[in-house]
Legacy VTK file of the C-alpha trace (Angstrom):
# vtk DataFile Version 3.0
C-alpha trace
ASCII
DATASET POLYDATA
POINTS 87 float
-22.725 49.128 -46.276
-24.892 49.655 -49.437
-27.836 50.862 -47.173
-25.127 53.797 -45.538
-23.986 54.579 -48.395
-27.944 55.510 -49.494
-28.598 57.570 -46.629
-25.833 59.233 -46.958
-26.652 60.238 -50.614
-30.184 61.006 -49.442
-28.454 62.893 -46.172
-26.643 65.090 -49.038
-29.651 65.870 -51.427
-31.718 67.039 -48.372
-28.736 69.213 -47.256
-28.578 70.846 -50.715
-32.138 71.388 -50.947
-32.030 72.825 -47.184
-29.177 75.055 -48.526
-31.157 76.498 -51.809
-34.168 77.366 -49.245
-32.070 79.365 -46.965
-30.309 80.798 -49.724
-33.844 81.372 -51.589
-35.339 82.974 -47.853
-31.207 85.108 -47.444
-31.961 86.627 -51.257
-35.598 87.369 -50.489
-35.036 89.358 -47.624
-32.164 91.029 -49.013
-34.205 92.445 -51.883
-37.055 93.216 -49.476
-34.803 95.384 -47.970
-32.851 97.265 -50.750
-36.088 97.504 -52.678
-38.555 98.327 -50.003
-41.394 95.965 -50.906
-41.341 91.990 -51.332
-40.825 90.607 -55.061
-44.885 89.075 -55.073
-46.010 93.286 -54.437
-43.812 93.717 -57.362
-45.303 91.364 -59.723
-48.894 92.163 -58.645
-48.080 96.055 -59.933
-46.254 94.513 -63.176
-49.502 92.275 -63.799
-52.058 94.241 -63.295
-54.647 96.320 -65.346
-53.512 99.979 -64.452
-49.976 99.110 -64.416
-47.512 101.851 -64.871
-44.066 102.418 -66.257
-41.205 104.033 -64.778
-42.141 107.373 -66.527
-45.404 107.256 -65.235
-47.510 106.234 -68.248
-49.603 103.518 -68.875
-48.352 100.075 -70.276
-51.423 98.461 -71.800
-51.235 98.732 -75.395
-53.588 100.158 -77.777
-55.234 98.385 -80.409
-53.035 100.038 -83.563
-50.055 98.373 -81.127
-51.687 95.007 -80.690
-52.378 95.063 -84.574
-48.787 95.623 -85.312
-47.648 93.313 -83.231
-50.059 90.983 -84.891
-48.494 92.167 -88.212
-45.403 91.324 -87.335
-45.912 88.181 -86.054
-47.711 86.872 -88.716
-44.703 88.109 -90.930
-42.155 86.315 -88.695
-44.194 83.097 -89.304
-44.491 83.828 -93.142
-40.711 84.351 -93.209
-39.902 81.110 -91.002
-41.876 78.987 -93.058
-40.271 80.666 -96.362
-36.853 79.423 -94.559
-38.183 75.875 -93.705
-39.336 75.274 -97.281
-35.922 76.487 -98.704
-34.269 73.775 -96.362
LINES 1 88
87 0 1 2 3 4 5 6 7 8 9 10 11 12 13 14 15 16 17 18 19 20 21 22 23 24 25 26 27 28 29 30 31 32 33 34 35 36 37 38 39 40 41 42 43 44 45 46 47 48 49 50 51 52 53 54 55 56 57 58 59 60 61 62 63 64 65 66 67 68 69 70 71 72 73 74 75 76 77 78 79 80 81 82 83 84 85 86
């Protein structure tokens, strides 16, 4: 009985996970189709070097960007560990 019971458990998970797939493949396919090009062609544009934004321009970031960013992340760590000590 106990040895039915575990197949059947193991009968379910493997349905689920058969389910998910489809449903993974279904989604795929349906945004292939509304937006003309598969989701990895997507992310290879996003990712690489020359990437562009929607308005055409360029979305690497220039080194006075990079150094603000730096700025402000070294002020969001000064301000955490302000908080922390507080505490």
């Amino acid at each position: 009985q106990t040895r039915h019971a575990a197949w059947s458990s193991k009968r379910k998970w493997v349905t689920a996970l058969a389910a998910v797939v489809v449903l993974a493949v279904v989604l795929d396919i349906a945004t292939r189709l509304m937006m003309g090009s598969s989701a990895a062609s997507a992310a290879r544009r996003i990712f690489t070097n020359n990437a562009l934004s929607s308005s055409g321009t360029s979305l690497a970031a220039s080194d006075a960007e990079k150094g603000e960013a730096n700025d402000f992340y070294l002020r969001g760590r000064y301000e955490w560990n302000q908080r922390c000590q507080r505490a």
